[in-house]
MMTF fields as JSON, N, C-alpha, C and O atoms, coordinates in Angstrom:
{
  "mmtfVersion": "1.0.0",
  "mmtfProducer": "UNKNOWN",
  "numBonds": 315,
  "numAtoms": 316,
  "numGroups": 79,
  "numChains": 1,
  "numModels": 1,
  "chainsPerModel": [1],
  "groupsPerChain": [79],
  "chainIdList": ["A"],
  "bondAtomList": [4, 2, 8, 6, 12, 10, 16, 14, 20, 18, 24, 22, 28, 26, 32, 30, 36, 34, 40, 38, 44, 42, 48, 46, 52, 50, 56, 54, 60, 58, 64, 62, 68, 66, 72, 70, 76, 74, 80, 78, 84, 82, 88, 86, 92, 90, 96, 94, 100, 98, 104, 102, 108, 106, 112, 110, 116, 114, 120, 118, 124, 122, 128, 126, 132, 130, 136, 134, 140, 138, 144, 142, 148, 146, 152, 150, 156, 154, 160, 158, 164, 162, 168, 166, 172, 170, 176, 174, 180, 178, 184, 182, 188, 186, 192, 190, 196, 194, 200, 198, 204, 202, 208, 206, 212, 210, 216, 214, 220, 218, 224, 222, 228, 226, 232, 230, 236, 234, 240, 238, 244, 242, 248, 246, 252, 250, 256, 254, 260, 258, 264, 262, 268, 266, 272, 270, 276, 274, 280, 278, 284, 282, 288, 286, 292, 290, 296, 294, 300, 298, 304, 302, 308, 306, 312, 310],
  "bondOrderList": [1, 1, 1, 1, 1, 1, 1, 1, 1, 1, 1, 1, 1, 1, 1, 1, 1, 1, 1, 1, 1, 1, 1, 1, 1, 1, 1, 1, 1, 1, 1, 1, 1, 1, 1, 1, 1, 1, 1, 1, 1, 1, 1, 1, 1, 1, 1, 1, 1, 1, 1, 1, 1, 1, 1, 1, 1, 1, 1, 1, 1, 1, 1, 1, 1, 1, 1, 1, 1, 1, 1, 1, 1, 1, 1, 1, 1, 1],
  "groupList": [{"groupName": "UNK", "atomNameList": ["N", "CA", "C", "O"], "elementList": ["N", "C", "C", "O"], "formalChargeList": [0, 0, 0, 0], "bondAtomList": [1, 0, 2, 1, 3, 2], "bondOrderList": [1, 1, 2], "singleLetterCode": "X", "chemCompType": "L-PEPTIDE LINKING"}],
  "groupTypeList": [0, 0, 0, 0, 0, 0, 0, 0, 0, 0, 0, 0, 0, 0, 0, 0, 0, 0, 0, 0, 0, 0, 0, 0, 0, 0, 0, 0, 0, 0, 0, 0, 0, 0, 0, 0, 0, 0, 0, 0, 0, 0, 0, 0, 0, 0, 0, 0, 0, 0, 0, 0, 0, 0, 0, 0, 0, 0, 0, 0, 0, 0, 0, 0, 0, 0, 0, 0, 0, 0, 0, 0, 0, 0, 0, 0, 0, 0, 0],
  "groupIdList": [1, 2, 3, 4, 5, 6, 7, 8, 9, 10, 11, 12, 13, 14, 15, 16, 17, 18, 19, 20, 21, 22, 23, 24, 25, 26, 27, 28, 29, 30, 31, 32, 33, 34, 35, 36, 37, 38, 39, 40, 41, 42, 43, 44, 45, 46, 47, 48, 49, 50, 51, 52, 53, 54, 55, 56, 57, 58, 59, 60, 61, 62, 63, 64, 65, 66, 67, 68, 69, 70, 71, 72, 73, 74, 75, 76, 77, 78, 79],
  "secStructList": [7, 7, 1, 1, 7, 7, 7, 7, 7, 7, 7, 7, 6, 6, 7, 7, 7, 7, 2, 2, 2, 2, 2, 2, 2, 2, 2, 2, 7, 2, 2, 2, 2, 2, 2, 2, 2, 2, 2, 2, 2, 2, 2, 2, 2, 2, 2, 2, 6, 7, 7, 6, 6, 1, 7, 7, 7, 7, 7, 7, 7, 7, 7, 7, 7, 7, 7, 3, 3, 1, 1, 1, 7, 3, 3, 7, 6, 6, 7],
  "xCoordList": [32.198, 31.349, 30.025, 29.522, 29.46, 28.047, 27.145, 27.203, 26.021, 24.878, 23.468, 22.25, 24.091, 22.971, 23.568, 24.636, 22.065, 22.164, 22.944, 23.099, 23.409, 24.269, 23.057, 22.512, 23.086, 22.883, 23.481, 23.78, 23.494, 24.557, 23.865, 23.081, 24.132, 23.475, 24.414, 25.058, 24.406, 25.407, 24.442, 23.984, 24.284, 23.559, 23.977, 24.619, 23.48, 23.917, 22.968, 22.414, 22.874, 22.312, 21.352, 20.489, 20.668, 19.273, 18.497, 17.537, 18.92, 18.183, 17.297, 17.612, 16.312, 15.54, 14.623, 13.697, 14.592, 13.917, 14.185, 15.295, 12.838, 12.945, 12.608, 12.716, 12.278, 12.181, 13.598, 13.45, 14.422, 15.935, 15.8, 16.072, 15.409, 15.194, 14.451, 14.756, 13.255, 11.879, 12.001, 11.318, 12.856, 13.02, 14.238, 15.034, 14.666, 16.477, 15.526, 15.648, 14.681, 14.017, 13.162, 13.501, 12.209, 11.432, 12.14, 11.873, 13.261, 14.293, 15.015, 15.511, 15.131, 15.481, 14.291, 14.639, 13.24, 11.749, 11.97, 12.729, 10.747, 10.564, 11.142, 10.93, 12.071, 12.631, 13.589, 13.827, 14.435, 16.01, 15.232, 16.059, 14.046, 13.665, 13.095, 13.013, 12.792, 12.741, 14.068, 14.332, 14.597, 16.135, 16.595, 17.045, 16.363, 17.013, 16.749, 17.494, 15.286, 14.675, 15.091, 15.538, 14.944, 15.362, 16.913, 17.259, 17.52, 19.195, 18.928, 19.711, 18.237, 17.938, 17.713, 18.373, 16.604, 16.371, 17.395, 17.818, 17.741, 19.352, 20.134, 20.846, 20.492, 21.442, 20.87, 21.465, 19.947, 19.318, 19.406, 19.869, 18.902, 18.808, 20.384, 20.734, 21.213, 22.42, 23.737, 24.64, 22.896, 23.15, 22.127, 22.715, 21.641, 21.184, 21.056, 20.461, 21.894, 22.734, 21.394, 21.38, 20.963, 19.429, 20.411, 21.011, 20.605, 21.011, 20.002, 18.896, 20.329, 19.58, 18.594, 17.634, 18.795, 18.302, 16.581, 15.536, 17.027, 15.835, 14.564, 13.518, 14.83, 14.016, 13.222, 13.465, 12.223, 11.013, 9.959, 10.01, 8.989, 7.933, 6.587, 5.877, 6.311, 5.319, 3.733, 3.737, 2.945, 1.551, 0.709, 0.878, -0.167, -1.489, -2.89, -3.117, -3.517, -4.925, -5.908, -5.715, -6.882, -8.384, -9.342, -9.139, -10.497, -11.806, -12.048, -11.618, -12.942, -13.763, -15.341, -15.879, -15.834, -17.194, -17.754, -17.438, -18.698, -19.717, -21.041, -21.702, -21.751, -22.549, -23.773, -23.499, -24.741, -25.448, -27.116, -27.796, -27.267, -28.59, -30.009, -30.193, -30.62, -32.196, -33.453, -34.07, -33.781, -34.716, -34.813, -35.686, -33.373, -32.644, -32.242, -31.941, -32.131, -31.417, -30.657, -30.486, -29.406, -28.089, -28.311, -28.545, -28.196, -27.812, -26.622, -25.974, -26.232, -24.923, -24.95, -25.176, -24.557, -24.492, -24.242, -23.2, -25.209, -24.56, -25.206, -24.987, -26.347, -26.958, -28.147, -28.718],
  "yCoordList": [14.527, 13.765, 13.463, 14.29, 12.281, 12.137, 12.877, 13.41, 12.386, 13.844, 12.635, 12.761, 11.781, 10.818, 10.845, 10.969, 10.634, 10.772, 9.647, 8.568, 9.991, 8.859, 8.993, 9.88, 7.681, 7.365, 5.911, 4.885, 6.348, 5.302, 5.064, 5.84, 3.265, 2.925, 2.068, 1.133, 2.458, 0.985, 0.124, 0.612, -0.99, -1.525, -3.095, -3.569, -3.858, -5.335, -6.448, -5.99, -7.599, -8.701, -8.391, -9.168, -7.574, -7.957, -7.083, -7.051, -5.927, -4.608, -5.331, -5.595, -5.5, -5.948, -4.571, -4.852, -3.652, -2.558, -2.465, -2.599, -2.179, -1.527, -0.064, 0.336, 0.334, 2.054, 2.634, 3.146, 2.525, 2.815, 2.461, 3.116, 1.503, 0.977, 1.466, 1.875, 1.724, 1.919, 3.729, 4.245, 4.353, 5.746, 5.504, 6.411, 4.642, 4.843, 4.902, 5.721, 3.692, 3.429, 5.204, 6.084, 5.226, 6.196, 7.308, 7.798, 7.945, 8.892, 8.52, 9.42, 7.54, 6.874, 7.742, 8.345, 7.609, 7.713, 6.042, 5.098, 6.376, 5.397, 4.694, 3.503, 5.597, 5.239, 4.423, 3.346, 5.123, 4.203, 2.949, 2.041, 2.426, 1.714, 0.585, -0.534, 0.809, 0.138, -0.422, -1.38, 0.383, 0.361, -0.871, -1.854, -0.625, -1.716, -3.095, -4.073, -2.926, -4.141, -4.799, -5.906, -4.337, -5.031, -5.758, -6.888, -4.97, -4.961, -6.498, -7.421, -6.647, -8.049, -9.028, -10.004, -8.466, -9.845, -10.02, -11.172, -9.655, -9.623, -10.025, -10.621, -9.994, -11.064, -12.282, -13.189, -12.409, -14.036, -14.54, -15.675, -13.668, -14.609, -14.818, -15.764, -13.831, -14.563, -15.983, -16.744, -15.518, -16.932, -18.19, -19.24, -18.323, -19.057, -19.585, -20.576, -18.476, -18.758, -17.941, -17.898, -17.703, -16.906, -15.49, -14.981, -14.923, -13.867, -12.864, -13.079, -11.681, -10.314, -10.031, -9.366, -10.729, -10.517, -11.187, -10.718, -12.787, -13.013, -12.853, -13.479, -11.864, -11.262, -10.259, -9.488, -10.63, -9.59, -9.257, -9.774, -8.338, -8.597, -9.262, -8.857, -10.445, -11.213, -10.353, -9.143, -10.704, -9.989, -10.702, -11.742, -10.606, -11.755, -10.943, -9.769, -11.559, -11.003, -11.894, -13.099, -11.304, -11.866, -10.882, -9.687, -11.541, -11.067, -11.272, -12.146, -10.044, -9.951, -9.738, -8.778, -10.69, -10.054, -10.152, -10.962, -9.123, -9.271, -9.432, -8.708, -10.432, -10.968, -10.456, -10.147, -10.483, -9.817, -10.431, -10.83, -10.249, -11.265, -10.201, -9.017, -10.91, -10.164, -10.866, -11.392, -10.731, -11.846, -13.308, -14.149, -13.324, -15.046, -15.484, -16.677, -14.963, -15.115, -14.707, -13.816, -15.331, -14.515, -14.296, -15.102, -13.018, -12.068, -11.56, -11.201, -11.481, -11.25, -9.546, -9.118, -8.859, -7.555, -6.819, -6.904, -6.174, -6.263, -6.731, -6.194, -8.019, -8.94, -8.889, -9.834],
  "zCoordList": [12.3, 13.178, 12.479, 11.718, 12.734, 11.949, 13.138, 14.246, 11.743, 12.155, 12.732, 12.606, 13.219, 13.731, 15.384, 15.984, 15.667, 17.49, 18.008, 17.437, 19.117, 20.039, 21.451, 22.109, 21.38, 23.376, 23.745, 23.134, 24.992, 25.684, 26.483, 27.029, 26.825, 28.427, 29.113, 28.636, 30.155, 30.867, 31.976, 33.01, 31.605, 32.555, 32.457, 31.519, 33.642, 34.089, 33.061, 32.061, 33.334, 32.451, 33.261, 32.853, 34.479, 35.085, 35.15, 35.919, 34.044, 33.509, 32.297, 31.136, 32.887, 31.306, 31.089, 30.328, 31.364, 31.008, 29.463, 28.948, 28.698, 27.551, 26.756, 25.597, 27.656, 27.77, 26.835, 25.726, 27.23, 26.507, 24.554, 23.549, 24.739, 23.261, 22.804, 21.684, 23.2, 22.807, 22.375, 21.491, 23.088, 22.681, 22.132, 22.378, 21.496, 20.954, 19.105, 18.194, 19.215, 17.581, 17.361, 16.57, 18.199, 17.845, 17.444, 16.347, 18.353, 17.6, 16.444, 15.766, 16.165, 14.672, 13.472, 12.456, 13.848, 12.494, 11.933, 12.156, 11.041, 10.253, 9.281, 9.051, 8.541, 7.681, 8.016, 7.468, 9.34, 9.779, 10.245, 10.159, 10.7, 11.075, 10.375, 10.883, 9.476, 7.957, 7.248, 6.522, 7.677, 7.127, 7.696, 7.108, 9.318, 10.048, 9.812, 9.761, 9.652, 10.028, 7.812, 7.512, 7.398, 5.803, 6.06, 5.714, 6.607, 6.782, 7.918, 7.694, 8.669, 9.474, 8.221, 7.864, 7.692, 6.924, 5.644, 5.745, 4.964, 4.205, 4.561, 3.753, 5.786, 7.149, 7.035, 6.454, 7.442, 8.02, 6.78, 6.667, 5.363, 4.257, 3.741, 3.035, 4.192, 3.373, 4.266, 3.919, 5.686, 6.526, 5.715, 5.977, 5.383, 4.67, 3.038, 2.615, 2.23, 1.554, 0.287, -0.943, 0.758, -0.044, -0.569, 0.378, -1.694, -2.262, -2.235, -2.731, -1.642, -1.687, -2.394, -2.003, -4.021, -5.006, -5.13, -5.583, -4.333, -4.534, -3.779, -3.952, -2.867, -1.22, -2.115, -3.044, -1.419, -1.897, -0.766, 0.35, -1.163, 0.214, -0.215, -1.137, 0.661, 0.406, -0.155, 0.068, -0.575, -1.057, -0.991, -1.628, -0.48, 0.301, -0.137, 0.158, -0.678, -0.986, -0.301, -0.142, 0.063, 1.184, 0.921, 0.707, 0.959, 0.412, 2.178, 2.931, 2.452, 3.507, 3.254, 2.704, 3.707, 3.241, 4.631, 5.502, 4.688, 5.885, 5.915, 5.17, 6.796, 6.614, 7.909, 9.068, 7.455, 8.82, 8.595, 7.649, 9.939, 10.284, 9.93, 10.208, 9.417, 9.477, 9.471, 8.545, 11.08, 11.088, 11.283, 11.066, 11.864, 12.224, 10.646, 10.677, 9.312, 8.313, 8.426, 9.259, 7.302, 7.112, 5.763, 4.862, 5.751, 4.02, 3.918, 4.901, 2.775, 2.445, 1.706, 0.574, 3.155, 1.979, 0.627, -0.024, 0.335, -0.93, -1.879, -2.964, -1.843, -2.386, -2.598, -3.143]
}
């Protein structure tokens, strides 16, 4: 028998409760949940004919700077 949890629900199309789900992931952890969600996008990309290979995770860089008033000027911290 595997060593991963089972739960079961039986309910109609007018159970929209998500409580059930919401504790089905969290007993998962993080990792199976990571797991899942990669294993989604590996799907969608190979419905689309995109190979595993070329999926990566995007990397976005942004400068924040903050700026603050002194005296009805704006100075740029830092400066």
């Amino acid at each position: 028998m595997s060593d991963k949890p089972m739960m079961t629900r039986l309910t109609d199309s007018h159970d929209q409760d998500r409580e059930f789900d919401i504790e089905f992931w969290q007993r998962q952890g993080d990792t199976a949940i990571a797991a899942a969600a990669w294993e989604m996008v590996v799907l969608h990309a190979a419905q689309r004919g995109i190979s595993e290979d070329q999926l990566r995770l995007q990397r976005s860089v942004a400068r924040i700077r903050r700026v603050r008033r002194v005296y009805g000027a704006d100075l740029e911290q830092g400066h």
